[in-house]
N, C-alpha and C positions, 0 to 999 in steps of 0.2 A: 278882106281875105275871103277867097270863093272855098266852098268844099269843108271839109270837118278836118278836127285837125286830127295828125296822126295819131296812133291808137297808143303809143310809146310816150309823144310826148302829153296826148292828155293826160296818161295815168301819170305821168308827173307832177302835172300842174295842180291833178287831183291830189296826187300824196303831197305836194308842200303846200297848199292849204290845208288838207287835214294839222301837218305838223306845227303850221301857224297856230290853229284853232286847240291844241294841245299845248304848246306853249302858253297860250292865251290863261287855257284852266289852270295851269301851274302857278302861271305869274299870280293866278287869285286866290292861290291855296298855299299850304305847307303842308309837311310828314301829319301834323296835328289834323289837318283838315279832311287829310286822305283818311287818316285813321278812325276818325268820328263822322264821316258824311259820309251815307251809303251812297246816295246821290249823285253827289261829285264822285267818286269811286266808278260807281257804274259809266258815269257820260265820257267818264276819260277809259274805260273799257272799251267804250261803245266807238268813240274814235280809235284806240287802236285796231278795232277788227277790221275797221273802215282803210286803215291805214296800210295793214295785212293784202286788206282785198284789191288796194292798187295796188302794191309791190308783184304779186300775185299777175295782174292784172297787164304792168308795165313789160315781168320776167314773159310772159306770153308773147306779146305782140313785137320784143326783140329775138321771141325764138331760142330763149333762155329757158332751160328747167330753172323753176325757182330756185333752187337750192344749190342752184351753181354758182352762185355769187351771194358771199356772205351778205351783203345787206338786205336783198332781197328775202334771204332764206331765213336773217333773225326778226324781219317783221312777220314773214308768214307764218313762223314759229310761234309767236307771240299772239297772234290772230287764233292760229288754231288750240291756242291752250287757254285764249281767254274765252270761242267761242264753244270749245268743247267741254267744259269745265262747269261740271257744278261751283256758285257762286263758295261755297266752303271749300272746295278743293285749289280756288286759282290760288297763286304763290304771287301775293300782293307784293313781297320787296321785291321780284322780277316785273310788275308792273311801274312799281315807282322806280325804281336804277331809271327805266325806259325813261320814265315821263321826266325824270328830274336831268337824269344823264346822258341822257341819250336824243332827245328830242330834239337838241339846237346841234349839235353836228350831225345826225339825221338831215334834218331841214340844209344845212351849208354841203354836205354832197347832194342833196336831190338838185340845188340850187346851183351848185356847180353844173349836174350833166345837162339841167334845160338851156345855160348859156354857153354848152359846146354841141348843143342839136343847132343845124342847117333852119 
């Protein structure tokens, strides 16, 4: 392949390896692990911002206000309240719903629109 790829589809290919590498931490944890490891807490934080900033990233380069499109608009949501957010104030059971709930049909629509881009 010549040239870079599109700006739509990298931030895709970006957000579903982020969501890979978030299901990854999941698969190595439980509610028990989130609750007692700052650690793991923070680096599954630290992927969602990442994960905000391609959606962010993707909503741009289709010429999408993020917030025009629910998926788009509940990861930037999530981005922006975990990266604005003193660490006492985020709302940890809306990080986990994400990470437990939301992460694997996340990952099968992202996965869906890369195999209906040209």
């Amino acid at each position: 392949m010549t040239g870079e790829l599109r700006p739509d589809r990298h931030a895709l290919l970006e957000l579903a390896a982020l969501l890979n590498q978030i299901a990854a931490m999941r698969d190595e944890g439980d509610a028990a692990r989130f609750d007692a490891d700052r650690r793991y807490r923070w680096v599954l934080h630290r992927l969602w911002i990442a994960a905000g900033n391609e959606a962010l990233a993707h909503a741009t380069a289709i010429g999408l206000p993020v917030r025009a499109e629910r998926t788009w608009a509940n990861l930037y949501d999530l981005r922006n309240h975990l990266a604005h957010s003193r660490l006492p104030d985020i709302d940890e059971a809306l990080v986990m719903r994400f990470t437990w709930a939301r992460a694997g049909p996340l990952l099968e629509t992202i996965c869906g629109l890369l195999s209906s881009l040209p």
